[in-house]
N, C-alpha and C positions, 0 to 999 in steps of 0.2 A: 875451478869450474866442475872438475870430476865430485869434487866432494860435495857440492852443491845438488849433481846430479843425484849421486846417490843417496842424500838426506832427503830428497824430496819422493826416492823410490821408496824409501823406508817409510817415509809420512803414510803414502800408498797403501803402503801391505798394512800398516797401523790398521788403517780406514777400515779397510778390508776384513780385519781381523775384528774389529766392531760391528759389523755387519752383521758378520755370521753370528756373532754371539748372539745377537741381537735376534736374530730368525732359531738361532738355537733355542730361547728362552720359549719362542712361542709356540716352538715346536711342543713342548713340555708342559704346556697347558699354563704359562707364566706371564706377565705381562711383560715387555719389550722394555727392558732396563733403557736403554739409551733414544727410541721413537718409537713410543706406546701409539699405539692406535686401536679406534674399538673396535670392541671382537665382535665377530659377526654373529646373526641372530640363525638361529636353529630354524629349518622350516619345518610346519608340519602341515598335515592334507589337509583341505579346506573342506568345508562340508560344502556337497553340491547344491551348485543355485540352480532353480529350478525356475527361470525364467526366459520371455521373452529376449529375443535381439534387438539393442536400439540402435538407433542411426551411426552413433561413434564407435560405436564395436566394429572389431575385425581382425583376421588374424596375423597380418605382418604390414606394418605400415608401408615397406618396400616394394611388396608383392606389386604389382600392376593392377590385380582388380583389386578393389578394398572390401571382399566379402563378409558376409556377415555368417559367425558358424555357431554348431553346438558347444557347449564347453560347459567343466564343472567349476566355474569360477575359477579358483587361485589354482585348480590343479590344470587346467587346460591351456596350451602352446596358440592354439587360432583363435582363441575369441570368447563370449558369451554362448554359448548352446542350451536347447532344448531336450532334456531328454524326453524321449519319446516314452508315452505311457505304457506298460508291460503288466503283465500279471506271471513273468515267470520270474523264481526266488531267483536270487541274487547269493551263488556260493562261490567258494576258491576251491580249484583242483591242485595237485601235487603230481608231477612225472618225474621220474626217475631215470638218467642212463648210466653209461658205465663211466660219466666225468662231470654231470650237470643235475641237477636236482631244481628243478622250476615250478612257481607257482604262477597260475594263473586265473583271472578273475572273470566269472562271468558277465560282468558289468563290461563292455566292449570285447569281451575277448581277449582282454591286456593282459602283459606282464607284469607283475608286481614283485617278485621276488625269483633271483637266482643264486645257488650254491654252488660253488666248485665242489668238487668232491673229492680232487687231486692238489689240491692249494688249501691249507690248511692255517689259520691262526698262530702267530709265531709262540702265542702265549700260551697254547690249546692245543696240542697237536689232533685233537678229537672235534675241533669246531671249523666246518668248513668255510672256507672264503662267501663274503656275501658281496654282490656287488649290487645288481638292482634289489629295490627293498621299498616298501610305503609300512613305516611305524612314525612312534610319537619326536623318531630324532633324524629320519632319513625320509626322502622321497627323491625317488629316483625308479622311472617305468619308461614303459613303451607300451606305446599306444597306435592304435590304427582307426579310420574311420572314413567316412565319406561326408563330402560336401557338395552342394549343387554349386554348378558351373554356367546355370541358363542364363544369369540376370543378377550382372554383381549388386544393382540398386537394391533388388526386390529380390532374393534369394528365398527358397524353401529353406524353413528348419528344421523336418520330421523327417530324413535320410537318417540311416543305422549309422551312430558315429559310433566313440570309445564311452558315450554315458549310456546305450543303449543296452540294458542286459538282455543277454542272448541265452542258446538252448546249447547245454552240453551234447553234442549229439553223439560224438563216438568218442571213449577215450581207454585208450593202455597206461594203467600206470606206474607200468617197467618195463623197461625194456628188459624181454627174454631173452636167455641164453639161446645164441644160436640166432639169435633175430640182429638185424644190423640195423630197423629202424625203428622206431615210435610213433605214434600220429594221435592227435587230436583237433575235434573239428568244433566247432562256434558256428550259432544258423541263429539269425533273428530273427523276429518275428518280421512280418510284412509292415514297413513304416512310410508310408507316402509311395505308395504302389512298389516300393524295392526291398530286394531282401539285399541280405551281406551274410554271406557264406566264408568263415576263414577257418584254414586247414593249416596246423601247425607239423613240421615231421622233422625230430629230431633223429640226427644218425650214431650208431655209433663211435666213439674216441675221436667227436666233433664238437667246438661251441656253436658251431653256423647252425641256425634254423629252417628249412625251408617254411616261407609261408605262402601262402596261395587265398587270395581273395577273389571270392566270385561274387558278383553284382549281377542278381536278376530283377528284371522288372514285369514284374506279377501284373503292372496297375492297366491300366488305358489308354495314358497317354504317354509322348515320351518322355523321358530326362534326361538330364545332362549332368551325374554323377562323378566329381573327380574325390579317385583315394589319396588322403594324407598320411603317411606315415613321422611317426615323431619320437623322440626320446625328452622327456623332462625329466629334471633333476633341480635339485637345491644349491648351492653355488656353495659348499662349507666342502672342508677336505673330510674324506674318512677318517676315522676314528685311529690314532697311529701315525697319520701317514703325515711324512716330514715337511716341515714348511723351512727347514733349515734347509733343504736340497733344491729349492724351488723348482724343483717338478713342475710343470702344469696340468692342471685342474681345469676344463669345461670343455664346449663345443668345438670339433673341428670339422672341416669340410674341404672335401679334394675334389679337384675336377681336372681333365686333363690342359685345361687351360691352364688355370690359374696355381694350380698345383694343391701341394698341400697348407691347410688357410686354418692359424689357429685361431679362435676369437675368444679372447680374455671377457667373464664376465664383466669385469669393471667398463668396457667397450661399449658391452648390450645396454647399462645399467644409463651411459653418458649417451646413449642413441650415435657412438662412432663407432660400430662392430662395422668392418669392411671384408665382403669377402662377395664371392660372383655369387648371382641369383639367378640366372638358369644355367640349365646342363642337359645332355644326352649323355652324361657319363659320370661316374664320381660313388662316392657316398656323401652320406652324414655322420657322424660320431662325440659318443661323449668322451672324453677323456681324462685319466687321473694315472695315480704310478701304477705301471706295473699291469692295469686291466682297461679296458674298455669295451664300448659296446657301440653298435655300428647299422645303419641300417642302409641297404643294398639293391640297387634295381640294375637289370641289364643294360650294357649300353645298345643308343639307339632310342633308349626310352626317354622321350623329354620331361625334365622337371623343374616344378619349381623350390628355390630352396631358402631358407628360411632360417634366422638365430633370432631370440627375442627373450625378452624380462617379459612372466608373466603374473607376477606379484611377488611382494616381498622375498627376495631371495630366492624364486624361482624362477629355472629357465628350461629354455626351450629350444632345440636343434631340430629341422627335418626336411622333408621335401614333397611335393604337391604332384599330383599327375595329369595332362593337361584333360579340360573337358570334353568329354566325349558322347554322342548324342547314342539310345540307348534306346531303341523301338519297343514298342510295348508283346511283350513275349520273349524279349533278345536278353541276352548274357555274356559277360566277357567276364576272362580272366585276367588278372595279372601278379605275376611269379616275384617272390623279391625273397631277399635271406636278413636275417637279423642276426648277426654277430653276439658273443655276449660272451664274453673269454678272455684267458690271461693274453697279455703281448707276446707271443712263441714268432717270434720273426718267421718261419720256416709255415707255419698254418695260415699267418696273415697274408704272405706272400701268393699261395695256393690259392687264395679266395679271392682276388681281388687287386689289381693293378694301382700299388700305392697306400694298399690298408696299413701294410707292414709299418710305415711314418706315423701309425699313432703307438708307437715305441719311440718317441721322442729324443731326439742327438744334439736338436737346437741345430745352431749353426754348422758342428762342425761333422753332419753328416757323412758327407763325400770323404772323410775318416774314418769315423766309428764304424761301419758297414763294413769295413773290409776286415777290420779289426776283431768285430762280433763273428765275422764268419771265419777267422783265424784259430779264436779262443774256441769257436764252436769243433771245429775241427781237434783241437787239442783236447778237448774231452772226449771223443768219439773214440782216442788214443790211450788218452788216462784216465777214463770214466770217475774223473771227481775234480770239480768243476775249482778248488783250493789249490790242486795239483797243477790243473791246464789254466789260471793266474800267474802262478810262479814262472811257469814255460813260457809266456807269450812275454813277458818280462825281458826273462833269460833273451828270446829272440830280439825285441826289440832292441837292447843293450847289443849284442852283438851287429845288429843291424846300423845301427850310430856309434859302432863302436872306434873310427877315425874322426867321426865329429868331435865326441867325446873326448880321444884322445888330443886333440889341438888346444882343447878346453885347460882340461889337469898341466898339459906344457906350459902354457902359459901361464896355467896358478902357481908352477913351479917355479916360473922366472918369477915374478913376482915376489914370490918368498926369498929368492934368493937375493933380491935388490931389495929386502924389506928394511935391512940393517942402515944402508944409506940412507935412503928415503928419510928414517925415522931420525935420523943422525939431522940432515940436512933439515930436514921443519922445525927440528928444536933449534939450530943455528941461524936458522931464518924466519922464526915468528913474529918479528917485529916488522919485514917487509915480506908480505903476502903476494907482490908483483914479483918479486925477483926468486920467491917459491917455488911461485907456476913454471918459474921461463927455468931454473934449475930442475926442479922434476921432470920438465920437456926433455932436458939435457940428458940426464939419466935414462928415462927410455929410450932417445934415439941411440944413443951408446950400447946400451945392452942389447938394442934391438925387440923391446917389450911392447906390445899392442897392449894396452889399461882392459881395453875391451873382449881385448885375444879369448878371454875367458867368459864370456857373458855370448858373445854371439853365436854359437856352437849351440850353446844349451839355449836359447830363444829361438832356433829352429824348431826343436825336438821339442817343444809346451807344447804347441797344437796336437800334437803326436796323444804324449802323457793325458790331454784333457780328455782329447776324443777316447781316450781308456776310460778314464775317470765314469764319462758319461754313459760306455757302456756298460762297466760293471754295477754302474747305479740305478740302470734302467732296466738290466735283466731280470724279469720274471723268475727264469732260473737258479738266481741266489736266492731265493726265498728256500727257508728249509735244509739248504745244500748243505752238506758236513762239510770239512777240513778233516780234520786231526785231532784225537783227542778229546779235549775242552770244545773245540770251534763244531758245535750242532747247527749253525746256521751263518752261514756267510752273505746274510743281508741285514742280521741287528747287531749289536757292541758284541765283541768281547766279555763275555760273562767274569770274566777275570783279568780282565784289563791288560794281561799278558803281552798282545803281541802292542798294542797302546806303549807300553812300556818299554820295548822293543824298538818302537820305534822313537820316540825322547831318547833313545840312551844315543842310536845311531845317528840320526842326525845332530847328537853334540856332539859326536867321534867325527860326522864330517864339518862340522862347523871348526871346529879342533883343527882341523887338517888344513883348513885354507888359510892364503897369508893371510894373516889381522891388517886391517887398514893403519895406516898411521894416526888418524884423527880419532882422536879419544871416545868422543860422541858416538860415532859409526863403529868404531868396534865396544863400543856396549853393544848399540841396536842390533849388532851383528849377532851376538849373543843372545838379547833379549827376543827378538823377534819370532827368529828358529823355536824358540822354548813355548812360546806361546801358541806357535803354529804348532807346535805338537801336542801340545794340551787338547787343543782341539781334536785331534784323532782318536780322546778317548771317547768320542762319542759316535763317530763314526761307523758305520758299521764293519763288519771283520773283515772282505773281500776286499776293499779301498781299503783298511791296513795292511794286510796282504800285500797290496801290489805296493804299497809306497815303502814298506821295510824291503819286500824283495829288491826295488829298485836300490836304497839306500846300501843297503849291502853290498852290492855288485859294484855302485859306485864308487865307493870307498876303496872295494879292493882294486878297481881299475887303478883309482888316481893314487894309490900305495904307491902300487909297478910302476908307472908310468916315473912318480918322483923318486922312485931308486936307481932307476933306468938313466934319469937325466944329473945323477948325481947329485940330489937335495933331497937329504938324509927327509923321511918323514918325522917333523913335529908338531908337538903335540901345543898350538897357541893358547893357552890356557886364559879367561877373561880376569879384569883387572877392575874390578869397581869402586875403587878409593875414589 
């Protein structure tokens, strides 16, 4: 029955080890040796349509009213829109701080392009991080605008949206030495009696934007004006970024209900994207490894919110503000922040109750968090992020370090009952029942738990994943040195070294533990480990890091521990006749 069990754990890890190959290949720009599937199509910006709204348009089926809005075709998240006729040019601005570098378009006042200026290109150390962007391979912005709110049937379309171009009216395009903000402002022209005023104010060693929209109404009569805010983007991964790690890629949305709500484009794409659609609280976010962008209203402020496919390959995250009736002469503001920065758990946290979750743990959160602010601490110690790896290692080992040992006891009785065993199934292969009921015999005699060794360490995985996930998710290995060779502790090993490092030690500890009896199981025993370390040559260096440092510790523990219990360490060397 045991050896049943573990043929079928083996089959498992096989699986397992296909998988990732599998995600590895396409990682690399290669088609999927074992479940090809097609690769997804590039978006690029559509040219705007320049049309009326008809009856079937609208900008989120879920929404409650089914309004009809401005939009430029394929690039717009609400709908069909109008843009309103202008005679001012249509140019892009550039600002500069001392972390962000952003361009923005007169055409709505949007964002169309952000640099980091501190996050740099692993391949470039000269080409700053791009995250929003509209070229021939990327589209990915943020956008503001207004809708009328009077008359979901009959809706105005001549309100200032994101097609509307507006008037640069004030702008710095650096931030000075000595200055801690930046500001630039957006005024449209008068469009159906209302202006839209948006005031952008970057601060110093921030990604948050404050932005500020004022809606006046110049006309006669009243309206009933609500702001959209939105993020769209193209549903393909960045350029680099691993589909072997299954990171997630797209929309997500927190609310203190519902919490944090990821929604897989393939969701929007089947019309099952499920996630709450109002809020007085929350944001919106896109999200992918390592950065996202976010947009932010105060709580108290009710919204609507919104995920949606708005043509090929494009999608759409945001939220609505509800309608508000707006006298002829009268003006309102409303304050909101646009995120657009690395994942720094420590800035996310600062801004906003629950942003810090688009740093992604998966399941096993209520782990990695303590864990991330463990290792954080250990760099604050060791100021080198290679170093406080090793250390958080070293602790957790010590931390399990009784679990651990129960583990190696029992591999050691094991080894030392291994010569019977092996004796007893060649004496008894011909009767498999009177096998089992004589190996029962042998453990109870020795007094051997089969499992003694396995459930110790099936504690401590969730432990080792939730590492995993957050060495995989830290912004902060981007770039980070080690030692040496290791310039960056979030791509390979340039020299395959600690890769290497690691195959050699985990067949010292494959080495180490007793060999099964059953001929089959100790190949796989063999085979499997070797394959799972193949794979670590592509992993990046900080996950080799931490699985050599562990491999190493563990070995010397389970050395001690089988000297200590009087079973000499050896060395089971594989047998593949």
């Amino acid at each position: 029955m045991n050896d049943i069990r573990r043929t079928i754990l083996w089959v498992i890890f096989g699986f397992s080890i296909v998988l990732l190959w599998d995600q590895w290949q396409l990682h690399n720009g290669r088609p999927a040796t074992f479940f090809p599937s097609p690769a997804a199509t590039a978006a690029k910006p559509a040219e705007p349509v320049r049309e009326m709204p008809t009856a079937s348009t609208g900008p989120v089926a879920e929404l409650p009213q089914a309004r009809q809005l401005v939009a430029p075709g394929a690039e717009n998240a609400l709908g069909t829109v109008q843009a309103a006729a202008s005679s001012l040019p249509r140019e892009r601005v550039t600002v500069s701080t001392d972390v962000l570098r952003l361009t923005f378009d007169t055409e709505g006042g949007s964002l169309v392009r952000s640099e980091f200026l501190r996050h740099h290109e692993s391949h470039d150390p000269q080409t700053p991080v791009v995250l929003l962007d509209e070229s021939k391979d990327r589209v990915y912005l943020s956008q503001t605008g207004l809708i009328d709110g009077a008359d979901p049937r009959n809706p105005r379309t001549d309100l200032p949206n994101h097609k509307t171009v507006m008037k640069l009216v004030s702008s710095e395009r650096e931030l000075q030495a000595g200055a801690d903000t930046l500001q630039l402002q957006f005024e449209s022209q008068v469009s159906g009696g209302v202006q839209l005023v948006k005031t952008y104010t970057l601060h110093r060693g921030s990604y948050a934007v404050d932005v500020k929209h004022e809606v006046r109404n110049l006309g006669q009569e009243a309206v009933v004006p609500q702001l959209y805010l939105q993020l769209v983007r193209d549903g393909n991964k960045m350029p680099g970024e691993s589909s072997f790690y299954s990171t997630f890629t797209g929309p997500a949305i927190y609310t203190e209900a519902k919490k944090y709500q990821k929604v897989e484009f393939s969701d929007i794409e089947k019309g099952k994207a499920e996630f709450e659609k109002e809020s007085t609280n929350g944001y919106v976010a896109m999200v992918q490894h390592y950065f996202a962008s976010a947009w932010l209203l105060g709580d108290g402020v009710q919204r609507e919110l919104f995920a949606r496919k708005v043509s090929n390959n494009l999608y759409a995250v945001g939220m609505i503000t509800p309608p508000q009736t707006l006298a002829p002469g009268a003006s309102r503001t409303l304050d909101a922040q646009l995120y657009v920065g690395p994942q720094e758990e420590k800035q996310l946290e600062a801004l906003a109750p629950g942003l810090e979750l688009v740093k992604d743990y998966g399941w096993l959160t209520i782990l990695a968090k303590p864990l991330y602010w463990l290792l954080d601490k250990l760099h604050g110690l060791l100021h080198n992020w290679g170093w406080s790896i090793v250390a958080l290692v070293v602790l957790l080992k010590i931390a399990f370090y009784w679990l651990n040992a129960k583990a190696y006891a029992s591999m050691a009785k094991m080894k030392a009952i291994a010569p019977r065993i092996t004796e007893m199934r060649e004496r008894l292969k011909d009767k498999p029942q009177q096998m089992q009921q004589e190996m029962m015999r042998i453990y109870r005699e020795e007094k051997v738990n089969p499992l003694g060794g396995c459930l110790p360490i099936m504690i401590q995985i969730p432990v080792f994943i939730a590492l995993y996930w957050v060495l995989l998710s830290s912004v902060e290995m981007r770039n980070a040195p080690w030692i040496l060779w290791i310039k960056d502790l979030s791509t390979e090993d340039p020299y395959y070294i600690l890769p290497l490092v690691m195959t050699l030690t985990t067949m010292l500890q494959t080495a180490l533990n007793p060999m099964p009896p059953d001929p089959l199981q100790a190949k796989l025993m063999w085979i499997m480990p070797l394959v799972f370390s193949v794979m670590f040559f592509f992993f990046p260096a900080g996950l080799v890091l931490y699985w050599v440092t562990n491999n190493i510790l563990s070995i010397a523990q389970q050395w001690v521990i089988n000297k200590r219990m009087g079973v000499p360490p050896q060395f089971n060397l594989p047998k593949f006749r």
